[in-house]
Structure formats: structure tokens, C-alpha cells
C-alpha positions, 0 to 999 in steps of 0.5 A: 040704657038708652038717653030717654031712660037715663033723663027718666031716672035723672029727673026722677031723681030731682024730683026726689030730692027736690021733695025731701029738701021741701019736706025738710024745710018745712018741717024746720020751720013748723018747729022752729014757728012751734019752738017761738010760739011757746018761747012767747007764750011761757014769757022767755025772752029770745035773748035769755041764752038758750039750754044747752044741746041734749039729745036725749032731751028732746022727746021729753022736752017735746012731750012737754010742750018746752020750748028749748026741744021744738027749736033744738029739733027745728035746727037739727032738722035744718041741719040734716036736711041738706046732710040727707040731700047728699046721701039721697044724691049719693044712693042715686049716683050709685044706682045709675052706676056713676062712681065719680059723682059718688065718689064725691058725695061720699067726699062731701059726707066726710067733710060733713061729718069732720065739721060736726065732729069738730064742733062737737069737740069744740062745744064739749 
């Protein structure tokens, strides 16, 4: 593999991500901006404590049209985002055959993973 190649693939790589990170952001704020509109628009007050996380909630929730599953899904897109960061940083890395950086996304993911399961233990 010649250099020119290996930035080719690198900046094809940032590229890469740089668009699921903005794809990511916006998609979190169009449901958050959504979620807000219709927590106005049903006249709740921001400050009324909000229903608890139910995943399986969130379709019906979104089909209709309740404020709770636009912002419970606006959060845990903003969540993901940076989560899927890592795992596209971690397929690249192993493509281009470089095991320390994915050794260390795979780190990162682990502790990723051990701090929602800790929160998940917290909450229930």
C-alpha cells in the first residue's frame, strides 16, 4: 500500500464519519425540536417531570404523535451518535489492518457499554 493510498483511505474514512456524526445531529435535534413543539402545542410544562424511558413505547408514542417518544428518541439518538462514531472508527481501523487503534475502539466500547449498564442498574 503506497501513502497516497493510505491517506486516500484515511480521508475517505473521515469523511465517513464526519457524515454520520452530522447525520446523527441532525436527526437529534429535528426530534428533540419535534418532541418541544408538541410538549408546547399539548400544553405540558418542560418542568412536569418527564414519563419514564420505555423502549418499547417509542413507536406508538411516535405514531401518536406523544411528545415523550420524540424527546426519549431525540436522546438516545444523541447518545448513539457518538457510540456509532466508535464502531465506524472501529470497522475502518480493522480494514486498513491497524490493530492497536482497534484494539482501542474496542476499549472504548467496552467502556461505553459498562457505563449504560451501569445506568441501567441505577435506574431499575
Amino acid at each position: 500500500m503506497t501513502a497516497g493510498h493510505g491517506r486516500t483511505v484515511s480521508a475517505e474514512l473521515d469523511r465517513s464519519i464526519a457524515r454520520l456524526l452530522a447525520i446523527g445531529t441532525l436527526a437529534s435535534v429535528a426530534l428533540l425540536g419535534i418532541g418541544v413543539v408538541l410538549l408546547f402545542t399539548a400544553g405540558i410544562a418542560p418542568l412536569a417531570g418527564a414519563p419514564p424511558f420505555e423502549p418499547s413505547r417509542l413507536v406508538d408514542d411516535i405514531a401518536a404523535l406523544r411528545p415523550a417518544g420524540f424527546l426519549w428518541l431525540g436522546l438516545v439518538v444523541v447518545v448513539a451518535t457518538p457510540t456509532s462514531r466508535v464502531v465506524a472508527s472501529l470497522v475502518g481501523y480493522l480494514r486498513r489492518g491497524e490493530r492497536a487503534m482497534a484494539v482501542v475502539a474496542v476499549l472504548i466500547l467496552v467502556v461505553l457499554l459498562a457505563s449504560v449498564g451501569l445506568a441501567v442498574g441505577f435506574e431499575g
